[in-house]
C-alpha positions as CSV (number, residue, x, y, z in Angstrom):
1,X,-90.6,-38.6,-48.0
2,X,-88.1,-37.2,-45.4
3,X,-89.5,-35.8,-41.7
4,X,-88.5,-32.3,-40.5
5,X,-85.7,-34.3,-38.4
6,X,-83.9,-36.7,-41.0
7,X,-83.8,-33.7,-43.5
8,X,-82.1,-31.3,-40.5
9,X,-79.6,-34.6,-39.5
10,X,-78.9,-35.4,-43.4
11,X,-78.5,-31.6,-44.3
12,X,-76.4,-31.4,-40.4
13,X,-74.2,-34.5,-41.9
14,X,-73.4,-32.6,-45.2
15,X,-72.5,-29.4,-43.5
16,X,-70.2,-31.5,-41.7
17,X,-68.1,-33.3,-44.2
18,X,-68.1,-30.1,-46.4
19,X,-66.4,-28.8,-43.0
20,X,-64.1,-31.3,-42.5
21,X,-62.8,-31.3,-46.3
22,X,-62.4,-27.9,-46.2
23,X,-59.9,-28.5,-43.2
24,X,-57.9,-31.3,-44.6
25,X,-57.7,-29.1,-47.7
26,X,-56.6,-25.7,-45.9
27,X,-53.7,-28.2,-44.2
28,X,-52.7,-29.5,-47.2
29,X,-52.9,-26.2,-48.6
30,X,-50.3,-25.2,-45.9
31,X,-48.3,-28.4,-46.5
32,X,-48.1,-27.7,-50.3
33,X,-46.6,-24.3,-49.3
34,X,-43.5,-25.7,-48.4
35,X,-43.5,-28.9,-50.4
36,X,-44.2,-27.9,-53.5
37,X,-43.1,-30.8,-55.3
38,X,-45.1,-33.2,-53.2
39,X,-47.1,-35.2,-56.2
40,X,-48.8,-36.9,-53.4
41,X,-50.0,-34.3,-51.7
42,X,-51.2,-32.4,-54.5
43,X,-53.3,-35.5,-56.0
44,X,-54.7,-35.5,-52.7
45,X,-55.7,-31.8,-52.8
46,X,-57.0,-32.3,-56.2
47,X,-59.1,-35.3,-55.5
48,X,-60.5,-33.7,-52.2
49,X,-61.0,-30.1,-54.2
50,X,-63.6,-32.3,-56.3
51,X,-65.0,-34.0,-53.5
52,X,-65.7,-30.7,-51.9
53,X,-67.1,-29.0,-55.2
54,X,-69.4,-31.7,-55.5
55,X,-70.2,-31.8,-51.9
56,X,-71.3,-28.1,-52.4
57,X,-73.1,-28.0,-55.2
58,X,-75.4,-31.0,-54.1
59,X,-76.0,-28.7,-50.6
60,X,-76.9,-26.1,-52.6
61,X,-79.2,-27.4,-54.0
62,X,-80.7,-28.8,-51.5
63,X,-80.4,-26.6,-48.9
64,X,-79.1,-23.1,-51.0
65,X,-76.2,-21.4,-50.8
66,X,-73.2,-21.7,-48.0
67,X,-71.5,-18.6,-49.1
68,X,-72.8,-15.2,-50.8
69,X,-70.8,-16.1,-54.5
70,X,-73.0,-19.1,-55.0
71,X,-76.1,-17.5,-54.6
72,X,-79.0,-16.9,-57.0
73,X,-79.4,-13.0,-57.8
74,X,-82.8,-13.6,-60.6
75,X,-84.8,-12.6,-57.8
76,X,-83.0,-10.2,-55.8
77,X,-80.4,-10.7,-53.1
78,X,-81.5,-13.0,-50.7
79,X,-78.3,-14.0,-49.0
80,X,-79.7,-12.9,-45.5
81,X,-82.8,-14.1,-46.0
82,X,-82.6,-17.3,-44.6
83,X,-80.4,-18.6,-41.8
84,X,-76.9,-19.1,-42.4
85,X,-75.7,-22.6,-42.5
86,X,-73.9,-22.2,-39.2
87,X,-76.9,-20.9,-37.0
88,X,-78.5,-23.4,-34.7
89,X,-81.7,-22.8,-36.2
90,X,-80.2,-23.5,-39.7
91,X,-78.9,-27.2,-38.4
């Protein structure tokens, strides 16, 4: 079983790499704007798209939802309910 603090560092770590994805994927993003035919570049944006879709769906449900179109709606709206993923308290 995990303690309070190796859950907050492990759910810190994924935050993090689901961050920094996100980044080399909006720059690719950019770089695919004006080299469109780049087949490198667009395997890379497709293998990290994965990577990050897999990255969020196991932080979902672990820790629930990083943004408000992910969220579960059975019980109500509950998107504020907790804290958000990038609020001290959260990580």
């Amino acid at each position: 079983m995990m303690n309070g603090q190796s859950r907050q560092n492990e759910k810190s770590a994924l935050f993090s790499e689901i961050t920094e994805i996100s980044f080399a994927m909006d720059e690719l993003r950019l770089y695919l704007d004006t080299h469109p035919q780049s087949a490198e570049a667009l395997a890379l944006f497709t293998e990290y798209q994965d990577k990050r879709h897999a990255l969020v769906a196991e932080y979902t449900e672990k820790y629930g939802a990083i943004y408000s179109y992910k969220i579960n709606t059975e019980n109500g709206w509950s998107w504020a309910a907790a804290p958000m993923p990038w609020e001290t308290e959260a990580n």
